[in-house]
N, C-alpha and C positions, 0 to 999 in steps of 0.2 A: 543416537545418530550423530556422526562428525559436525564439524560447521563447514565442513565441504559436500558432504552429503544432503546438507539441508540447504545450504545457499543452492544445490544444480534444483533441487525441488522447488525453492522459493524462485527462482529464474524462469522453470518452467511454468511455474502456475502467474506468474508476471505477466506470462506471453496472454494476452490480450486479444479478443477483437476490433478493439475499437484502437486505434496510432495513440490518440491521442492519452490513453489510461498508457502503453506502452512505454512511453518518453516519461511518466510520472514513476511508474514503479521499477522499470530497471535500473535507473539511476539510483533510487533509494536502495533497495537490497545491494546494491555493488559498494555504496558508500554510506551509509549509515546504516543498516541494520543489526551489522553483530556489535552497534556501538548502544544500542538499544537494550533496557532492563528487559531478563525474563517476561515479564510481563506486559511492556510494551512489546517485545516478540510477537508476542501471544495475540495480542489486541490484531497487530497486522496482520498475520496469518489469519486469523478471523473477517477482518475486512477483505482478503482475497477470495474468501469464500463468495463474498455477495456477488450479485449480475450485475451485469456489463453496463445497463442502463441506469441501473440507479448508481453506480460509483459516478459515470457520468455525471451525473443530474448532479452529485454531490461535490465533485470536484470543480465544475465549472459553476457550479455556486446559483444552478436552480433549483435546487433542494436544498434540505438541511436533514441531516441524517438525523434521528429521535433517537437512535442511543448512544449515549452520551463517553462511551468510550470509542468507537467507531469516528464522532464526531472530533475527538480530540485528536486522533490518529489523522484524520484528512487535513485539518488544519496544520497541524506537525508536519506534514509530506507540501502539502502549500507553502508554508512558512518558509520552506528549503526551498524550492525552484529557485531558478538563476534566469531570469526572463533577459 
């Protein structure tokens, strides 16, 4: 798959329920993603897998996500915001 093919997939699966996960992840995939190791890829595209509620919980910081590559990846995409 191209990196144009995968960024429109990575953009669709961005689209969100929730504004607030929307404004985190489209920024990311537009500007850091193909700056990303394979394997950090990999980790994100698996974090877009999860529900809406628990990115939530995770990203506003009333959870903490228990595995430990998922948890590296939110902190990563946090670290980035521009408040």
């Amino acid at each position: 798959m191209s990196l144009t093919e995968n960024k429109a997939r990575l953009r669709w699966a961005c689209r969100r329920g929730m504004l607030e996960l929307d404004v985190l992840f489209m920024p990311f995939v537009e500007e850091a993603y193909e700056h990303l190791s394979k394997e950090q890829q990999a980790v994100f595209e698996r974090l877009l897998e999860c529900q809406d509620p628990e990115l939530f919980a995770w990203f506003m910081g009333h959870e903490e996500c228990k595995d430990a590559e998922l948890n590296d990846m939110v902190q990563f995409i946090l670290g980035r915001v521009k408040v």
